[in-house]
N, C-alpha and C positions, 0 to 999 in steps of 0.2 A: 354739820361741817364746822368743825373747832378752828375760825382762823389766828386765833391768838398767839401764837410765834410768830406769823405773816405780820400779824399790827404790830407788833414790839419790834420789830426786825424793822417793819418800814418807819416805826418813828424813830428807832436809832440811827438810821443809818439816813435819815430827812434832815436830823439835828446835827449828823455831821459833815455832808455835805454844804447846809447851809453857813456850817460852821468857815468851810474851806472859801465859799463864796464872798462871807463878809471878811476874811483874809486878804485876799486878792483883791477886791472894791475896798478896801484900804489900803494898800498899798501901789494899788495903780489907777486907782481911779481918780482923774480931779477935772471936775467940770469945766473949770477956773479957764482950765487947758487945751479943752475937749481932746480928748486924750482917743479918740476914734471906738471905732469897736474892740480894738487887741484885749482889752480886759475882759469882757463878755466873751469872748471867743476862747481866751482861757481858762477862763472860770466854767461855762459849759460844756467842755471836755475833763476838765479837772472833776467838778461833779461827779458825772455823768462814769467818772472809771473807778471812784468810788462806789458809788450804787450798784455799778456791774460787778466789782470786785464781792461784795456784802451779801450779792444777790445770788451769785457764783459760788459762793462758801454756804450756802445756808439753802439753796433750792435748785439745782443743780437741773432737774430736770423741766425747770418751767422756760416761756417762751418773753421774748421780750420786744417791746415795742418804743421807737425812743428813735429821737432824729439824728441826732451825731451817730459816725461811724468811720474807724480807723483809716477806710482809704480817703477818707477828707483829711483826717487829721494829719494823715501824713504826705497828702499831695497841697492841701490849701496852706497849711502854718510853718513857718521856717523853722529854722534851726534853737534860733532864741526861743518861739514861743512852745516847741516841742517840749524846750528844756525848762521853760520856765512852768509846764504843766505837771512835767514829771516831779519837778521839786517840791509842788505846794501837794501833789497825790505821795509825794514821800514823806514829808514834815504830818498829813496828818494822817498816815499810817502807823507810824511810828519807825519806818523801817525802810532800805534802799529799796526803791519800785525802779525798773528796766520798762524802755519803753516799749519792748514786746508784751509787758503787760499790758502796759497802757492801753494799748494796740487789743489785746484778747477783752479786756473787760470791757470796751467801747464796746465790741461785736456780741459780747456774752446773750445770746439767747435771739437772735437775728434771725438764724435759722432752724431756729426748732420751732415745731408743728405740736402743740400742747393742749390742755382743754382750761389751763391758766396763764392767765399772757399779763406780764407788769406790762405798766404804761408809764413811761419816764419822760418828765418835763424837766430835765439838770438845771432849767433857770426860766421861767414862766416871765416875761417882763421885762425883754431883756434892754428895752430905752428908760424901765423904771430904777432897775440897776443901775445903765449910765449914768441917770440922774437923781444920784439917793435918793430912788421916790420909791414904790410898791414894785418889788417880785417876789416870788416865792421858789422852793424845789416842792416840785410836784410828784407825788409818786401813788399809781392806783393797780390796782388788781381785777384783773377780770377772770372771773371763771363763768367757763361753758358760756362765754357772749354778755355777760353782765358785770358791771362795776359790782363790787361785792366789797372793797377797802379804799379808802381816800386818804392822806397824809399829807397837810399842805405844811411847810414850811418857812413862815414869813418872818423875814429875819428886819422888813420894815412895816409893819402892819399897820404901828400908830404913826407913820411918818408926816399924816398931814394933819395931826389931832394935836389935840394941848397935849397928851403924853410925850410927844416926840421929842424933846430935848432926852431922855432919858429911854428910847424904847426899849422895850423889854421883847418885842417880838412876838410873837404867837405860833402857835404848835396846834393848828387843828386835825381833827381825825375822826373816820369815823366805821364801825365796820357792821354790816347786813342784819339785822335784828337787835343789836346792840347799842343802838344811836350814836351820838353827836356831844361830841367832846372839846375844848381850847382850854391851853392850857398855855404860862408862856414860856417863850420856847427852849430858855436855856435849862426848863423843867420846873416844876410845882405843884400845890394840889388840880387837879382836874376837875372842870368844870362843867353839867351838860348845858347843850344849846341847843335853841331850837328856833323856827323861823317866829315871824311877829304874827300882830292877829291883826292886821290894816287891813280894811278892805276897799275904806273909797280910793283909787284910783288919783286924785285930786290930791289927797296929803301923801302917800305912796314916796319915799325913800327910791328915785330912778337911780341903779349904777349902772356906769355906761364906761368905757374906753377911754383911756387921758389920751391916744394916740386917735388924732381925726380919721387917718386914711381906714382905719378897723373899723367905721363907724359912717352909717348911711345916714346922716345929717339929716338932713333934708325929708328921708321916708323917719325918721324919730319924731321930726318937727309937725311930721302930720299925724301921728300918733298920738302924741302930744294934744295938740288940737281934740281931735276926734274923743280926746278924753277930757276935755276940758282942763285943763292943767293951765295955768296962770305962769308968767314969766316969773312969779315967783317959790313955784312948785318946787319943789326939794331935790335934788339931784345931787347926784357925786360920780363926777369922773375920777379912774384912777386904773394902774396897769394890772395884771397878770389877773389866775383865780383869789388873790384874795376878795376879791369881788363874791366870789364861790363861798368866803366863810363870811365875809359879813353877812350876808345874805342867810348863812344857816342859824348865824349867833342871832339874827333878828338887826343888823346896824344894818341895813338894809331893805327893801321889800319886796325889788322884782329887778332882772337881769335880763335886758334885752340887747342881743349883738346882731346887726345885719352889716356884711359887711360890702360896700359899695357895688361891687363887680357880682353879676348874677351868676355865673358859673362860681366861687370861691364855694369850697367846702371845708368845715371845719376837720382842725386835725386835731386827732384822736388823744396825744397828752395836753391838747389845750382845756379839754374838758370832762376828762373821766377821774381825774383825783375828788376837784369839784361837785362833779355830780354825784359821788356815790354820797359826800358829806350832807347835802343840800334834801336829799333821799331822804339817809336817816335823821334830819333835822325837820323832818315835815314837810319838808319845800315840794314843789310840783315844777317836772320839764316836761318841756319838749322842743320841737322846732316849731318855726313862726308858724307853720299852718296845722300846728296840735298833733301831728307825728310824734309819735315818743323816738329817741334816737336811738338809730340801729348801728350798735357796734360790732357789725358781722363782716365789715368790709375793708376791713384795714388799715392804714395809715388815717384813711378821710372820713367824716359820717356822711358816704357820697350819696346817699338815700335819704338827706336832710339839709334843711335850706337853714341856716340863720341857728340862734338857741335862744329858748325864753326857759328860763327859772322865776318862778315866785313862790311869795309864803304860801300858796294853794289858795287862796281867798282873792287873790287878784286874778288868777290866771285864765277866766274865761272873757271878763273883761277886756284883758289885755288882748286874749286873741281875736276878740270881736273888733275893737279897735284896729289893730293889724288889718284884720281883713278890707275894712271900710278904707282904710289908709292908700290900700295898694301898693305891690310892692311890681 
């Protein structure tokens, strides 16, 4: 299965997306001001009829999975913000877009019944965005039930690193027997990555969620414990899947999310661009009690509790841990 126009298609069309994102989080975003959600809510629609439009011209018969959808777009956002999406989907088109496209490429692949279904996250982070900190455009592919292509687009990746005065962004990817790739994002030589070789537990790179309420505190904090981990153990919060590529590149070790409320399940573009990358970089998932996830059920992994990624050398650890922990 040659998916090589699928990768160059989703990293073109990742880099320009992203491209529209850091458009619009410049010209309407200022923290200064708190300027509310309007910018995110544009920019995720604006994305989002990109990708549909890309995905529409180029696969015509594939299925698509992806949260926005034209009857919000046109019963939740007014007049301005309708207008102000269609303008930034026309500047980087090159050309007058109508918001009956708008409207078609939001929906493109909703209703089709496929054996490859895209998964579309148009802004992965989206309080990392408000707050020039970490999101990404997330775009992955599944065929016949499995992540098979990953494409993260982070357009802040070194935002809290010494690089950040000048980021340059990152462009991870990766597609089924081919490995694991970053590169950055506005294009360059390509680099492979691959997870780290940590295995005590103890020294272990923790990424976790900069946003508390995604994050069961208290069940990490005994985890934590049960692994011996010192208040000076190593950790990094921060938003969206770039979590997912540090983690693949090795700036990370292990990726554990529960999130407070025991019924929450995860949803399916929060973690399938990610996870196909983490795959081919060596990494090891599953959910907290060692389930691999089952992406056979739609929008949710409703057959899976929480998600743990690590380098593979930590992973049983971790869920021994877990388990003693109690969840």
């Amino acid at each position: 299965m040659d998916l090589t126009k699928e990768l160059e298609t989703a990293k073109t069309i990742a880099r320009m997306a992203a491209g529209i994102c850091q458009t619009i989080q410049a010209e309407l975003v200022n923290p200064a001001e708190k300027s509310g959600r309007e910018p995110v809510t544009i920019a995720d629609y604006a994305s989002q009829a990109i990708i549909g439009h890309a995905l529409a011209e180029n696969f015509s018969d594939d299925a698509v999975l992806s949260e926005e959808r034209s009857e919000e777009f046109m019963l939740l956002l007014n007049d301005k913000q309708r207008s102000l999406v269609q303008r930034f989907v026309t500047d980087a088109l090159g050309g007058y877009v109508f918001e009956e496209q708008v409207c078609a490429w939001l929906d493109f692949g909703k209703q089709t019944q496929a054996e490859r279904t895209w998964i579309i996250d148009p802004i992965d982070g989206t309080k990392g965005f408000l707050g020039l900190r970490h999101y990404c455009v997330a775009i992955g592919l599944l065929v016949d039930g499995e992540p098979v292509l990953g494409v993260l687009a982070s357009p802040g990746f070194y935002s809290d690193s010494e690089e950040s005065h000048d980021d340059p962004g990152a462009l991870t990817y990766a597609l089924s027997g081919r490995g694991a790739f970053m590169e950055p994002l506005a294009g360059g030589p390509p680099h492979p990555i691959e997870v780290s070789e940590i295995s005590d537990p103890r020294r272990a790179i923790l990424l976790t969620s900069y946003e508390s309420g995604h994050t069961d505190l208290s069940f990490f904090n005994r985890v934590a414990e049960v692994l011996g981990r010192g208040s000076d153990a190593p950790a990094r919060a921060l938003d969206s899947q770039d979590k997912h590529a540090m983690l693949a590149a090795g700036i990370g070790d292990t990726y554990l999310r529960v999130v407070p409320e025991p019924g929450f399940r995860e949803k399916v573009w929060d973690q399938a661009a990610g996870y196909a990358i983490v795959k081919e970089a060596g990494g090891r998932i599953s959910d907290v009690f060692g389930q691999p996830l089952d992406w056979s059920t739609g929008r949710h992994l409703e057959n899976n509790r929480g998600v743990l990624m690590t380098n593979g050398h930590l992973h049983d650890k971790l869920l021994e841990a877990i388990a003693k922990a109690g969840l």
